[in-house]
KOLTISE-803364 format. One record per residue (C-alpha): residue in one letter; x, y, z. Coordinates in Angstrom, 2 decimals. Layout:
% residues N
VOGU  type  x  y  z
VOGU  A  X  Y  Z $
...
***
This chain:
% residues 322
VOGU  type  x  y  z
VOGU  X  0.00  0.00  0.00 $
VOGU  X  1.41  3.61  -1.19 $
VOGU  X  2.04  6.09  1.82 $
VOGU  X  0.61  9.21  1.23 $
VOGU  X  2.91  12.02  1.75 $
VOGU  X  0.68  14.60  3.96 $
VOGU  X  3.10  17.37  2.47 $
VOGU  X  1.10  17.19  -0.91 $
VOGU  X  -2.05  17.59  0.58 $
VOGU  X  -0.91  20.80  2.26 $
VOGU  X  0.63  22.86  -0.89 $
VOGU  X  -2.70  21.41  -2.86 $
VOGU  X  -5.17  22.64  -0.13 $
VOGU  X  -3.03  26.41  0.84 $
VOGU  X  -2.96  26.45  -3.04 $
VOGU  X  -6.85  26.09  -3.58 $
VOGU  X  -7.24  28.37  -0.70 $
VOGU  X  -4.72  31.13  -1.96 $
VOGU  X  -6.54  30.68  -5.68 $
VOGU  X  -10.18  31.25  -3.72 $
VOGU  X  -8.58  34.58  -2.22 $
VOGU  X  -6.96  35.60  -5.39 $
VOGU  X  -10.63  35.12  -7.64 $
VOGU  X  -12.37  37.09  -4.84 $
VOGU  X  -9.84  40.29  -5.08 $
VOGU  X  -11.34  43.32  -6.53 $
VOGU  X  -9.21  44.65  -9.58 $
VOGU  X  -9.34  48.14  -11.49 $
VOGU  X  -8.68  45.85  -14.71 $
VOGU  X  -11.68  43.39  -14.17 $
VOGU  X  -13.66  44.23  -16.97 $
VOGU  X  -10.61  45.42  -19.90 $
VOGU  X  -11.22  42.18  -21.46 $
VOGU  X  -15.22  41.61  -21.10 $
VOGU  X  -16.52  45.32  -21.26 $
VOGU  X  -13.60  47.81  -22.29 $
VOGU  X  -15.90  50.52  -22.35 $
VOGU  X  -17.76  50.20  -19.49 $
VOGU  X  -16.08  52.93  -17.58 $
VOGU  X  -16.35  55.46  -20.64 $
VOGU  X  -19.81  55.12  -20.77 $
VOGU  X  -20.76  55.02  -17.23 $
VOGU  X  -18.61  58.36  -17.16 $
VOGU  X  -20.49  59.94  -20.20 $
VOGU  X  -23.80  59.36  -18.41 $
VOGU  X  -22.28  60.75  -14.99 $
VOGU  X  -20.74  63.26  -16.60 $
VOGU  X  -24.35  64.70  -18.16 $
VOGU  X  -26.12  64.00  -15.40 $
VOGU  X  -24.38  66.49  -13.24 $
VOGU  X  -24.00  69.06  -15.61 $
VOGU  X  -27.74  69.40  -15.51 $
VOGU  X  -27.76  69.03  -11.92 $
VOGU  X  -24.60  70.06  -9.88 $
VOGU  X  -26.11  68.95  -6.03 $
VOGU  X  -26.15  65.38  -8.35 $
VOGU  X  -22.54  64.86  -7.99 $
VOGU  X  -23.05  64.79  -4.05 $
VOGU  X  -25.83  62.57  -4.25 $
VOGU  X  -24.39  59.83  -6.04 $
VOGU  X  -21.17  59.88  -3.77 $
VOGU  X  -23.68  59.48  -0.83 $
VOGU  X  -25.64  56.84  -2.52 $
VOGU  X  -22.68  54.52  -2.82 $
VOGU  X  -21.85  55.37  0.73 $
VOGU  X  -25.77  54.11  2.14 $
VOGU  X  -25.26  51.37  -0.19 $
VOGU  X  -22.10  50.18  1.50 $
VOGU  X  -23.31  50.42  4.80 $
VOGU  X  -25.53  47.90  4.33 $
VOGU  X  -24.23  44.53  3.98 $
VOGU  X  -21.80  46.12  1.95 $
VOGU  X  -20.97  47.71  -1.56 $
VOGU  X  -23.28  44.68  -2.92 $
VOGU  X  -26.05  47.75  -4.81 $
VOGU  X  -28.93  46.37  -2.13 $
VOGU  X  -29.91  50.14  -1.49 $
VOGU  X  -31.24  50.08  -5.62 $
VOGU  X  -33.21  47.41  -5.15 $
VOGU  X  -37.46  48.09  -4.80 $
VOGU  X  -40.11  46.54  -2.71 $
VOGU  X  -41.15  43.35  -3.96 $
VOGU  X  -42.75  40.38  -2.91 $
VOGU  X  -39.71  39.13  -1.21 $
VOGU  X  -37.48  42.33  -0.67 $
VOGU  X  -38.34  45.22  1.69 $
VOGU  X  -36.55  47.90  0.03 $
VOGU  X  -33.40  49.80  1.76 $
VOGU  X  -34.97  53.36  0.42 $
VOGU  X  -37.77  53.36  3.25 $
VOGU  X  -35.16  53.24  6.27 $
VOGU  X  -35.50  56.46  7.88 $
VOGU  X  -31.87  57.66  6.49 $
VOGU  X  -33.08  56.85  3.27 $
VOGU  X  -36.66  57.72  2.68 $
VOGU  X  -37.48  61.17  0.51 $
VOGU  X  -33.39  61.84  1.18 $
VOGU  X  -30.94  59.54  -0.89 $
VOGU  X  -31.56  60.10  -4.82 $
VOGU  X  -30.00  59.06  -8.07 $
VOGU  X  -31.52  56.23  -8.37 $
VOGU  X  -32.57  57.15  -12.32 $
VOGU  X  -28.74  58.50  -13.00 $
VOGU  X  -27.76  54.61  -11.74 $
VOGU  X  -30.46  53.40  -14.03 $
VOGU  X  -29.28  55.29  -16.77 $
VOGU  X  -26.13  53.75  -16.59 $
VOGU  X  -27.39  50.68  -15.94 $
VOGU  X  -28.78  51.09  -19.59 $
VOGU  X  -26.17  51.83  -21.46 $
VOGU  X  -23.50  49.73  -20.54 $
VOGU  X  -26.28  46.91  -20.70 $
VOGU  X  -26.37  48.03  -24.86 $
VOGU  X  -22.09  47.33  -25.31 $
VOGU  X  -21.96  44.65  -23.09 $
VOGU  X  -25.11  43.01  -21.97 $
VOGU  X  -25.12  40.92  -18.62 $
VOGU  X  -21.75  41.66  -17.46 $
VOGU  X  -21.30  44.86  -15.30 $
VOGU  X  -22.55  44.77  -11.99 $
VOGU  X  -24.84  47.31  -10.56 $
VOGU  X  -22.54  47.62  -7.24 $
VOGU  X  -19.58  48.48  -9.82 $
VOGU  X  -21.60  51.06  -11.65 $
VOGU  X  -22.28  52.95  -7.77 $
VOGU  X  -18.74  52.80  -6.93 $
VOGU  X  -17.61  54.29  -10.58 $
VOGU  X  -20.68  56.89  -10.58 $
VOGU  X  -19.31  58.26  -7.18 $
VOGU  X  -15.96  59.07  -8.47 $
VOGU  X  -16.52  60.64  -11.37 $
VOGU  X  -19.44  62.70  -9.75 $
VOGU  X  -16.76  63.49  -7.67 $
VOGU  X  -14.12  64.61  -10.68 $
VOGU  X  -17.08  66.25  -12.32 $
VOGU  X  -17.22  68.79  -9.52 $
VOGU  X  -13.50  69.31  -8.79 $
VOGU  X  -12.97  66.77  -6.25 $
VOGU  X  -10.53  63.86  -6.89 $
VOGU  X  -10.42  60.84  -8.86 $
VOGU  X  -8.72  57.72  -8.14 $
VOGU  X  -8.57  54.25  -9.31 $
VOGU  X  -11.92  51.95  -9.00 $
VOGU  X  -11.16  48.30  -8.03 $
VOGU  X  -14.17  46.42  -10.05 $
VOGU  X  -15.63  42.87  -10.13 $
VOGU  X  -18.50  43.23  -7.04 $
VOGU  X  -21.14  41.03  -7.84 $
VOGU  X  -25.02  42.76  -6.87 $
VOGU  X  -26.97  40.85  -4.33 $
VOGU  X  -30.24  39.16  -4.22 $
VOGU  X  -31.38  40.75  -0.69 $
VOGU  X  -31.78  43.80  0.89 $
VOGU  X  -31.99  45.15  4.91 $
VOGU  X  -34.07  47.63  5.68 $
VOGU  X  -33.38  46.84  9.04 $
VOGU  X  -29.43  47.18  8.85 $
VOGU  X  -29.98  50.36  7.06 $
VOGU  X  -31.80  51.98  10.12 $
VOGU  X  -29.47  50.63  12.88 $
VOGU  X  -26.34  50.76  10.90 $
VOGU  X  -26.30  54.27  8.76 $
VOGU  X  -25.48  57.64  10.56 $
VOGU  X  -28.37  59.83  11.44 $
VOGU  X  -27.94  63.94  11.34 $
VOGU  X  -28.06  63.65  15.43 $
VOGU  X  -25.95  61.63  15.99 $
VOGU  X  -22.89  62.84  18.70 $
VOGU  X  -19.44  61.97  18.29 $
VOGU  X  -19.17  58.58  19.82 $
VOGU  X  -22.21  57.38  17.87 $
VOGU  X  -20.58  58.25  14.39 $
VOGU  X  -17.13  56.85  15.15 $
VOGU  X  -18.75  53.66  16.43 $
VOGU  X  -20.40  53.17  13.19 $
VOGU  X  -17.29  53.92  10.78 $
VOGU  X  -15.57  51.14  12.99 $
VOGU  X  -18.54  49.01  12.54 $
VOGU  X  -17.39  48.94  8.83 $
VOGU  X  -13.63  48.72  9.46 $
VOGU  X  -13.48  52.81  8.99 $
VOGU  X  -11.79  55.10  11.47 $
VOGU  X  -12.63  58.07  12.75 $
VOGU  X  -10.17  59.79  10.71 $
VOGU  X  -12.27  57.88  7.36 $
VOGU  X  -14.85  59.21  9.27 $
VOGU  X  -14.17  63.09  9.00 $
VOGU  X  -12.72  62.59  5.61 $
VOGU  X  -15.85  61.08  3.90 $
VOGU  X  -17.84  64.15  6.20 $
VOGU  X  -15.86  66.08  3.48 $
VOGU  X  -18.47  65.07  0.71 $
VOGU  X  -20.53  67.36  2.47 $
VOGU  X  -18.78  70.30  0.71 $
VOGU  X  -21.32  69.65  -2.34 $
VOGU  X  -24.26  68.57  -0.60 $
VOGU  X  -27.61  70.04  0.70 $
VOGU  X  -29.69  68.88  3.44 $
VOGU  X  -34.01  69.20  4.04 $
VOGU  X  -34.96  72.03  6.70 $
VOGU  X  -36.37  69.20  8.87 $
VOGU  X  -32.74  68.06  9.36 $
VOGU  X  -31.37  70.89  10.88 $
VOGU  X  -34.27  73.11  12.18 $
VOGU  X  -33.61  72.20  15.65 $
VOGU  X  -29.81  73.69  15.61 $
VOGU  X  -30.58  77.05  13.80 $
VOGU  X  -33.29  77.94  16.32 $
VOGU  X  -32.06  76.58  19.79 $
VOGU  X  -29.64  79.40  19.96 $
VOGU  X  -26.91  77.14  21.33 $
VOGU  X  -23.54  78.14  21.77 $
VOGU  X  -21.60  75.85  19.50 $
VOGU  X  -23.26  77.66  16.32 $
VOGU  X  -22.51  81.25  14.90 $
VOGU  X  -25.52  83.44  15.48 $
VOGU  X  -25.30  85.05  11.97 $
VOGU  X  -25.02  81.77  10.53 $
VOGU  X  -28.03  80.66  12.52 $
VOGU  X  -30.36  83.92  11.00 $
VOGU  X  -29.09  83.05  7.74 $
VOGU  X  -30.21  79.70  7.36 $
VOGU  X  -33.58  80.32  9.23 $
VOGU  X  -34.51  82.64  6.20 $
VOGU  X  -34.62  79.40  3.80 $
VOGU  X  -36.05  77.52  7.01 $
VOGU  X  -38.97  78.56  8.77 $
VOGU  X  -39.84  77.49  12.13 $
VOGU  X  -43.40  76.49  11.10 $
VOGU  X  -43.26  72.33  10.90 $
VOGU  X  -45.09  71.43  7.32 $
VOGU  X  -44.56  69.37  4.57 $
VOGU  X  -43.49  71.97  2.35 $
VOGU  X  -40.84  73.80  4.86 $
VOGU  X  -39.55  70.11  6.24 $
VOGU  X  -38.45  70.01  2.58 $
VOGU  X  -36.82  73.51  1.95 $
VOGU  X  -33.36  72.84  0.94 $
VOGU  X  -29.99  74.48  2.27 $
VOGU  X  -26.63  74.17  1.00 $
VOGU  X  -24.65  72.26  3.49 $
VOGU  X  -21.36  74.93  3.09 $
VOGU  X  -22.63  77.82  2.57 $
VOGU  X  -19.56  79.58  0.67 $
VOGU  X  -18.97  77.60  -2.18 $
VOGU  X  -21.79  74.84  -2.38 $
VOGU  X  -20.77  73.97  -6.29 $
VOGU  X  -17.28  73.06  -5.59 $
VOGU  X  -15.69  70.07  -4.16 $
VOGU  X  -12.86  71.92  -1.48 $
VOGU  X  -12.28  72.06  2.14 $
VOGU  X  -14.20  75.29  3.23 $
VOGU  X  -16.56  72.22  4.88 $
VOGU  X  -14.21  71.95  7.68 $
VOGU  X  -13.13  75.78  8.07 $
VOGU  X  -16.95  76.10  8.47 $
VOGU  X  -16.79  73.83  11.37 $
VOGU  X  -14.00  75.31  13.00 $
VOGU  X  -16.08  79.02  12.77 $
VOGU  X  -19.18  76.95  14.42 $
VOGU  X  -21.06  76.75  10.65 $
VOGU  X  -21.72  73.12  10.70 $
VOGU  X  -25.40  73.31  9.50 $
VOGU  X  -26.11  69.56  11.01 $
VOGU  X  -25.41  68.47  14.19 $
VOGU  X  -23.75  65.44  13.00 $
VOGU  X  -21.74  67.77  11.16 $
VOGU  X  -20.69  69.73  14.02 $
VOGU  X  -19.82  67.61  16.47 $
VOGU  X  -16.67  66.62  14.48 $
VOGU  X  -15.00  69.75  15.63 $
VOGU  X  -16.70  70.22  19.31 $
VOGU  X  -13.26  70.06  21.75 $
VOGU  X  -13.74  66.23  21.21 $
VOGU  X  -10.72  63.39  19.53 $
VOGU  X  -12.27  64.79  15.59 $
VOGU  X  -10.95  68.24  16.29 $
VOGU  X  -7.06  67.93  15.25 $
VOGU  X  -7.99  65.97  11.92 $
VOGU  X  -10.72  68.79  11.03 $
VOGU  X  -8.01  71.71  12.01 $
VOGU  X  -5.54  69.28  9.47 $
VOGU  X  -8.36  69.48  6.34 $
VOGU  X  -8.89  73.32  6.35 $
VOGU  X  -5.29  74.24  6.32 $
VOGU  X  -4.60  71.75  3.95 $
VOGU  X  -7.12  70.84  0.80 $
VOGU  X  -5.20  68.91  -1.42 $
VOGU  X  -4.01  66.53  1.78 $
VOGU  X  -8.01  66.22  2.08 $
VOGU  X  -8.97  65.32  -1.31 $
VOGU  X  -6.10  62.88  -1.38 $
VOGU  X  -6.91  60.92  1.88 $
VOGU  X  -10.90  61.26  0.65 $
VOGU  X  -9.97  59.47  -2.46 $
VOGU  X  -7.93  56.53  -0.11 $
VOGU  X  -11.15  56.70  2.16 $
VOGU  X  -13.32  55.95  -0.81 $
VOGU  X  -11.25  53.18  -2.37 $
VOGU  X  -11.21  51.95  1.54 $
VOGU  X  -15.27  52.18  1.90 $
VOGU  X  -15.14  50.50  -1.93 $
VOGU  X  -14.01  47.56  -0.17 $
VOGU  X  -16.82  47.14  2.50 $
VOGU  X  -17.89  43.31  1.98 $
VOGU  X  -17.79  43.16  -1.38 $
VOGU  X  -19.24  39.92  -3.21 $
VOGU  X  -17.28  38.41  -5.76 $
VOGU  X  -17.16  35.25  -7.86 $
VOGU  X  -19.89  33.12  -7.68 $
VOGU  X  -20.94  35.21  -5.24 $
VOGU  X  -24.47  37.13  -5.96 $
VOGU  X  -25.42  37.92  -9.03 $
VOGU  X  -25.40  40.72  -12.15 $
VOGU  X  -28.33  41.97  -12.67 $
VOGU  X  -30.39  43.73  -15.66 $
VOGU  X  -32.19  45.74  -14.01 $
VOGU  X  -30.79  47.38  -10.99 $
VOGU  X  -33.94  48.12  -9.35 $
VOGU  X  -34.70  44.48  -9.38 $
VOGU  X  -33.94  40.37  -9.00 $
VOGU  X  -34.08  39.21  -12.59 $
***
């Protein structure tokens, strides 16, 4: 009888286990053979999307961010109610708040034309958000590709899991960690809010309770776009989140904070004499050090529990299971 030699069966199983973790890496090259021009014409769409709409580009950043918060960057927040999904875009966080939904479709649509069935939804998030980002002057940096899209959402995870505009300090650092973000991540990605706008309802609360961690001026200025009257219509009066230059992707976010102009309290608490301060002090001296560690923290958030392989699926329609 042969004597196996238990040597072999080590290399051939650390071999099949390296080759698993190799096939499930994300690569920037994943689709230069199957799709060349995916990333062209995802651009071209992004590209005219936020030409028409400039407060696009910081909604499609945000939408890849509430999509990988929830069981990752796997495009679950697309997906509707059906049957057997309870859609991501009723969680509180989302509902009436996180758009682009028809840019993504858009997308969706015409890579589906050069290359039908190959390019994930998920993929086509994390692409849209940096070149919405480019589009407005922010940075660019390399995409690592090959996320499949899942077959299930949480509406559940999306209300326990995704920041809320009151949340303190504490509460926002423990939920970058949750994800395998730091607090510095945490302030950095904060730095989207440079191009974005927020819903009276949101902040309300902080421009009339004449507290002492916001500028009084500020405070009048924003209640003239916000009245104190609760109502449909005035919950969903919008407001620039930086009020000096709300088109362009730069740092004035965080020298707003440090001159007590944070219009959300989730925004101000990052610079509040608490552990965020020295990071936020960092940004507004120094932009381009901020848009390059944003770009890092995006690629980092990219790689949130991403499924690859045989792994989920690709769907045709984002919106839906196929």
């Amino acid at each position: 009888m042969a004597h196996r030699n238990p040597s072999i069966g080590f290399v051939v199983t650390t071999l099949v286990l390296l080759a698993t973790a190799c096939d499930a890496q994300l690569s920037s090259k994943f689709y230069d053979s199957t799709c060349p021009n995916a990333l062209s014409t995802i651009r071209t769409v992004i590209r005219t999307a936020v030409s028409k709409e400039r407060r696009m580009a910081a909604s499609l950043i945000r939408l890849h961010f509430h999509d990988c918060f929830v069981q990752g960057c796997d495009a679950s927040i697309l997906l509707d109610d059906s049957s057997s999904i309870e859609s991501e875009k009723t969680a509180l966080q989302n509902v009436n708040s996180v758009r682009g939904f028809n840019v993504i479709d858009q997308a969706k649509t015409e890579v589906e034309k050069v290359c039908p069935g190959t390019v994930s939804c998920a993929d086509i998030l994390a692409v849209a958000a940096r070149d919405a980002s480019f589009a407005v002057g922010g940075p660019s940096w390399t995409v690592k590709l090959g996320r499949r899209d899942s077959t299930t959402a949480s509406k559940s995870e999306a209300t326990s899991d995704l920041p809320l505009f009151t949340d303190d300090l504490d509460t926002l650092i423990s939920r970058f960690e949750k994800k395998g973000l730091t607090a510095k991540d945490m302030v950095t990605l904060s730095g989207a809010h440079t191009i974005g706008q927020a819903q009276c309802f949101t902040f309300r609360g902080r421009i009339y309770n004449n507290a002492s961690d916001i500028d009084a001026g500020f405070a009048s200025t924003r209640q003239r776009g916000c009245p104190l009257v609760v109502n449909e219509d005035n919950d969903k009066k919008l407001a620039a989140l930086d009020l000096v230059t709300p088109n362009s992707f730069d740092n004035n976010y965080f020298n707003n904070l440090i001159q007590k102009k944070g219009l959300l309290h989730s925004d101000q608490v990052l610079f509040s004499g608490g552990s965020t301060d020295s990071i936020v002090s960092e940004y507004s001296k120094n932009p381009t050090t901020f848009k390059s560690d944003f770009a890092a923290a995006m690629i980092k958030m990219g790689d949130i529990q991403p499924l690859t392989g045989s792994a989920g699926i690709i769907r045709n329609i984002c919106s839906s299971i196929n």
